[in-house]
Backbone as CSV, one residue per row, in Angstrom:
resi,resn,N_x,N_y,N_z,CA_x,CA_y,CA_z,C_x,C_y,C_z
1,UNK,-42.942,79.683,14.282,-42.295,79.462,15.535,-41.003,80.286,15.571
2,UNK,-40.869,80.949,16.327,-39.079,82.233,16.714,-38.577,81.191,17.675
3,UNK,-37.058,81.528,16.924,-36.188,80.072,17.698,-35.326,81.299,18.621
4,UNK,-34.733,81.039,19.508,-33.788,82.151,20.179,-32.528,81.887,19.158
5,UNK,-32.047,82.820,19.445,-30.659,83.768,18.088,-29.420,83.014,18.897
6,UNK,-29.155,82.673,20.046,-27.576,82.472,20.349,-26.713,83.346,20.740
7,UNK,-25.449,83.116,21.205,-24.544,84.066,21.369,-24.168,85.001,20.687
8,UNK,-24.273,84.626,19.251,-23.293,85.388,18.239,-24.306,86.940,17.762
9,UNK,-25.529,86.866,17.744,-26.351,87.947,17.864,-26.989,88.353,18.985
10,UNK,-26.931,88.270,19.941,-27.259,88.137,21.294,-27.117,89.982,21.703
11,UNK,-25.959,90.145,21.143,-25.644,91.816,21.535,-26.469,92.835,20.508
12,UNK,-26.941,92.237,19.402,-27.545,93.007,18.192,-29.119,93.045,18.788
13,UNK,-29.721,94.617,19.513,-30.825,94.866,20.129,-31.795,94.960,19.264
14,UNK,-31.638,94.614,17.824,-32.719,94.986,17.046,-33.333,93.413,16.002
15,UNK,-32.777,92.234,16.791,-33.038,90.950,16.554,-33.640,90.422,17.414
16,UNK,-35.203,89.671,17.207,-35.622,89.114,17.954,-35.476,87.875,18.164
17,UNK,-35.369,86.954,17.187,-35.301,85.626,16.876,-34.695,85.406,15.925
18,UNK,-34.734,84.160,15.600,-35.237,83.428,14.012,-36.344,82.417,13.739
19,UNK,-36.732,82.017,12.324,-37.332,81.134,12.323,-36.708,80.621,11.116
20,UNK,-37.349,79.520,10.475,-36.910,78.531,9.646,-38.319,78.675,8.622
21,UNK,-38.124,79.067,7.126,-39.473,78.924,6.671,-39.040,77.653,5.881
22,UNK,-40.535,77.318,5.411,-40.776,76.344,4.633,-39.932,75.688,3.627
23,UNK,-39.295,76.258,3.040,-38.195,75.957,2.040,-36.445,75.462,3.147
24,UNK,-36.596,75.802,4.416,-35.802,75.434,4.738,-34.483,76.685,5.654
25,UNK,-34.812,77.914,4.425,-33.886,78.700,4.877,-33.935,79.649,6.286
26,UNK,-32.722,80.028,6.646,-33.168,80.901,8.114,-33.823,82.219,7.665
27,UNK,-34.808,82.714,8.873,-35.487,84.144,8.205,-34.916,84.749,9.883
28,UNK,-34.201,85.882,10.282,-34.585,86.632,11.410,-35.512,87.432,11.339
29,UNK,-35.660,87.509,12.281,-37.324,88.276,13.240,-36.483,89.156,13.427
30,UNK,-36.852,90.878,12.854,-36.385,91.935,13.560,-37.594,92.508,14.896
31,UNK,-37.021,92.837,15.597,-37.761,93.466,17.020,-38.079,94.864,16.839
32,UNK,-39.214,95.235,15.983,-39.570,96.304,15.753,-39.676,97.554,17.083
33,UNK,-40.581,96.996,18.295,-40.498,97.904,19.302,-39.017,98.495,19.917
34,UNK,-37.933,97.542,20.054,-36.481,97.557,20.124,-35.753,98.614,19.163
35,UNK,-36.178,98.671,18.201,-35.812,99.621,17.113,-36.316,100.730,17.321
36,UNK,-37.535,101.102,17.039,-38.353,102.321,17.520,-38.227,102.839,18.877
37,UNK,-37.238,102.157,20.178,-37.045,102.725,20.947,-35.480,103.342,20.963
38,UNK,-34.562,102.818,19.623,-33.272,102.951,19.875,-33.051,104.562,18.732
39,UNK,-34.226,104.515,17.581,-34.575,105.546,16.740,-34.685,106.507,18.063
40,UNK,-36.143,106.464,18.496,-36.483,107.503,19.431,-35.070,107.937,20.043
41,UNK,-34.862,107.369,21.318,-33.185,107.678,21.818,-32.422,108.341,21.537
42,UNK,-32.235,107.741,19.680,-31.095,108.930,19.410,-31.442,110.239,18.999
43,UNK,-33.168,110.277,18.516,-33.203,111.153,17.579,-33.183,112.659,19.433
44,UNK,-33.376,112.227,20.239,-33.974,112.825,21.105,-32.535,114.049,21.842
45,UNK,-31.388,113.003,21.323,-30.005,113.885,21.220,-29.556,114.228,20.613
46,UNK,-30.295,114.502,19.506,-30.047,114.814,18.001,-30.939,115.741,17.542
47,UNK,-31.722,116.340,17.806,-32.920,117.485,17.274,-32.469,118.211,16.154
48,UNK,-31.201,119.494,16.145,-31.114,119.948,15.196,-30.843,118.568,13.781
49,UNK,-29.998,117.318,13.637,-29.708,116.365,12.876,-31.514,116.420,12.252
50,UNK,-32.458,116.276,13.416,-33.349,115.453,13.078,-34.543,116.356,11.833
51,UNK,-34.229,117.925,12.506,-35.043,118.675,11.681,-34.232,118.403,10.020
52,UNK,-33.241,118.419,9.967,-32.108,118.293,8.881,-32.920,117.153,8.171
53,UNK,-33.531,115.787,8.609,-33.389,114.535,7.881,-34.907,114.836,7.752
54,UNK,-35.962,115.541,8.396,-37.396,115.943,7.961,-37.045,116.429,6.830
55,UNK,-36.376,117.781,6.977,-36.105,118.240,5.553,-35.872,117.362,4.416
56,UNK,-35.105,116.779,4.623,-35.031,115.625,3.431,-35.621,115.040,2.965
57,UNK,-36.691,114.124,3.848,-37.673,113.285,3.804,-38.854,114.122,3.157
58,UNK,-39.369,115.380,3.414,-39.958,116.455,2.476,-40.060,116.566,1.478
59,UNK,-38.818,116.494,0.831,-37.840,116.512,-0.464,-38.333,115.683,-0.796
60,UNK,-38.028,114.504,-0.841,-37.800,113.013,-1.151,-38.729,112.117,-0.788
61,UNK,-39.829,111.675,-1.524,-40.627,110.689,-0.636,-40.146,109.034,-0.970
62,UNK,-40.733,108.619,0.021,-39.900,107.322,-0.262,-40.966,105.847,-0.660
63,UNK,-40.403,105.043,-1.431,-41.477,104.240,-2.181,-41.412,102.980,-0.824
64,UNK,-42.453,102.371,-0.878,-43.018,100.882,-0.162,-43.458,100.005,-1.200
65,UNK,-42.764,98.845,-0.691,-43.794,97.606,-1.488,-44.103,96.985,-0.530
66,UNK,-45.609,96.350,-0.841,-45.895,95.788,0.190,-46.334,94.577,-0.853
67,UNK,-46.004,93.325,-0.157,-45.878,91.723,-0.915,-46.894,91.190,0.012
68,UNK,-48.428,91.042,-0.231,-49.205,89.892,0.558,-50.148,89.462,-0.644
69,UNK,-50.670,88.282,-0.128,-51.555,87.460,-0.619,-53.037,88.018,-0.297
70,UNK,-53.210,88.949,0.272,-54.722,89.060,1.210,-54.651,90.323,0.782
71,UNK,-55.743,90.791,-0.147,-55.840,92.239,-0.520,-56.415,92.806,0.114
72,UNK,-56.598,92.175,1.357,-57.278,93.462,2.878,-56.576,93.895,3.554
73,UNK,-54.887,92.866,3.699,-53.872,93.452,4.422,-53.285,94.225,3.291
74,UNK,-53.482,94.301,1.806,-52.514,95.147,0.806,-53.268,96.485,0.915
75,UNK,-54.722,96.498,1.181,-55.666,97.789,1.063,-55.250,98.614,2.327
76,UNK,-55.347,97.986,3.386,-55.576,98.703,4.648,-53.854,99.008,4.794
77,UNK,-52.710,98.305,4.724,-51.257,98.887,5.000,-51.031,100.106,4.081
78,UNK,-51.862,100.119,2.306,-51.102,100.558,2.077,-52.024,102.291,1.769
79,UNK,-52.991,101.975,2.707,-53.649,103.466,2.858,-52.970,104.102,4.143
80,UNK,-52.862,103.424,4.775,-52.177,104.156,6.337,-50.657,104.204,5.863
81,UNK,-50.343,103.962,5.044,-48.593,104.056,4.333,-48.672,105.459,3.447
82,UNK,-49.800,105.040,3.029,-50.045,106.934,1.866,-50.604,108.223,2.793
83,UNK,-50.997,108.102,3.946,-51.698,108.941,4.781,-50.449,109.509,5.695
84,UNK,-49.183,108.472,5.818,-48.330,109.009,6.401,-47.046,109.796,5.257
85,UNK,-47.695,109.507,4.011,-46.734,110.946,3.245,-45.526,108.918,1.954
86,UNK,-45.749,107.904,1.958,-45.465,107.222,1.495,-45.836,107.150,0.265
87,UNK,-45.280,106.503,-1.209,-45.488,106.245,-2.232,-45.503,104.338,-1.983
88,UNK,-46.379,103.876,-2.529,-47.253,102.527,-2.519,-47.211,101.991,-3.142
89,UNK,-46.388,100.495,-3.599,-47.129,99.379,-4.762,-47.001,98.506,-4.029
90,UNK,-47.619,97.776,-4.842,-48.213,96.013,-4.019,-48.018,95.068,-5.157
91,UNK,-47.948,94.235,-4.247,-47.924,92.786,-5.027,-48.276,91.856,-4.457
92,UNK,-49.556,91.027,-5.306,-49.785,90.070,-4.635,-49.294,88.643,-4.644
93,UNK,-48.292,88.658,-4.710,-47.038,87.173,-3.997,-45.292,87.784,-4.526
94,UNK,-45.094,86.576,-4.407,-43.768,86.882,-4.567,-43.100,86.688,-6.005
95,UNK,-43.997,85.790,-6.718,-43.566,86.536,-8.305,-43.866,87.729,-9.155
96,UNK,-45.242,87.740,-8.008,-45.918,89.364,-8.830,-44.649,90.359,-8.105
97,UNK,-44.176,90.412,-7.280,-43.401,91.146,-6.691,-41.566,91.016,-7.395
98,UNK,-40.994,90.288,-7.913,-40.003,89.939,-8.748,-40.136,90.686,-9.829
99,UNK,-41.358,90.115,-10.638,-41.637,90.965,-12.214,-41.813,92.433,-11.648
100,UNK,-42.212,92.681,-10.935,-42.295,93.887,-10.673,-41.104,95.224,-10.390
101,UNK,-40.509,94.429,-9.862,-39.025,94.813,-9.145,-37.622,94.997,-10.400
102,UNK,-38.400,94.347,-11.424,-36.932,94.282,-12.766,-37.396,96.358,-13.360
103,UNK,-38.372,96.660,-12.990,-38.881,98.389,-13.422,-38.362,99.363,-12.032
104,UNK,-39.179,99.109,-10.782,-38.977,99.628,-9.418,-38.113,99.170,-8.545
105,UNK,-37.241,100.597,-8.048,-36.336,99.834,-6.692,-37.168,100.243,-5.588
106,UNK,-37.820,99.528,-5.060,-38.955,100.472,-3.840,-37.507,100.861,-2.333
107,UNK,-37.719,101.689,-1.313,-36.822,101.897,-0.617,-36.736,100.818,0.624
108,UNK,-38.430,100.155,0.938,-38.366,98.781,1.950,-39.655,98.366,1.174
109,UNK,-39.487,97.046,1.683,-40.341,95.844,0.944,-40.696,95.219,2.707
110,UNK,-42.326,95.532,2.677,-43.081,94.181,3.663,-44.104,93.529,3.504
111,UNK,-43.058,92.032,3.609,-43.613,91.003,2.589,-44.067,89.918,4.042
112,UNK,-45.277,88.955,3.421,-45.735,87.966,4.371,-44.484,87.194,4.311
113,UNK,-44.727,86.140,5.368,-44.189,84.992,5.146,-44.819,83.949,4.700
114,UNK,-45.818,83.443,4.718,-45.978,82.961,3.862,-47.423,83.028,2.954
115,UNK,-46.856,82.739,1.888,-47.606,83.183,0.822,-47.731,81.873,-0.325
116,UNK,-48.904,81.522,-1.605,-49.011,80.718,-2.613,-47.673,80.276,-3.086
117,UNK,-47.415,81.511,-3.841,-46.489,81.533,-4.241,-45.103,82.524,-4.173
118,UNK,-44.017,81.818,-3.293,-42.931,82.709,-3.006,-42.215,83.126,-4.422
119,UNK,-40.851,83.884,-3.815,-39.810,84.700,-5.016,-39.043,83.052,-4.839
């Protein structure tokens, strides 16, 4: 369930909600389409910047972890993650993903919410 955010994030365009998981604590909902339209935007006044940060990204590939319980959502994210030029590990929960993490700093982690067993 996404609870509405309030005043105090209200101006932050890249928050959708929150929710409350199971254990109690707050999780925000980022607004992915909101983001990808504020990326687009800038990059669109920015062209020479943007060829600059391809270059980089060239250079540099960048690692994903992806944290689910369902090795059909770990198979299928993390082939369309390697097809777009990504480096890939998985874990299936959130302790396999801990032990994992004391070797790898991945650059973003997308993890279910809920899962057997959380971090």
């Amino acid at each position: 369930m996404v609870k509405p955010i309030g005043k105090q994030f209200a101006t932050i365009n890249a928050i959708a909600g929150a929710t409350i998981l199971g254990d109690g604590q707050v999780c925000l909902i980022l607004d992915g389409q909101n983001i990808a339209r504020q990326v687009q935007a800038s990059t669109r006044g920015g062209a020479e910047h943007l060829q600059h940060d391809k270059q980089r990204h060239r250079d540099q590939r960048r690692l994903i972890m992806i944290v689910d319980d369902s090795v059909t959502v770990r198979k299928v994210t993390s082939r369309l993650l390697e097809r777009q030029g990504f480096d890939v590990i998985t874990a299936k929960d959130g302790v396999d993903a801990i032990e994992q993490l004391e070797n790898v700093k991945p650059d973003l982690m997308l993890l279910d919410i809920e899962m057997p067993r959380r971090f």
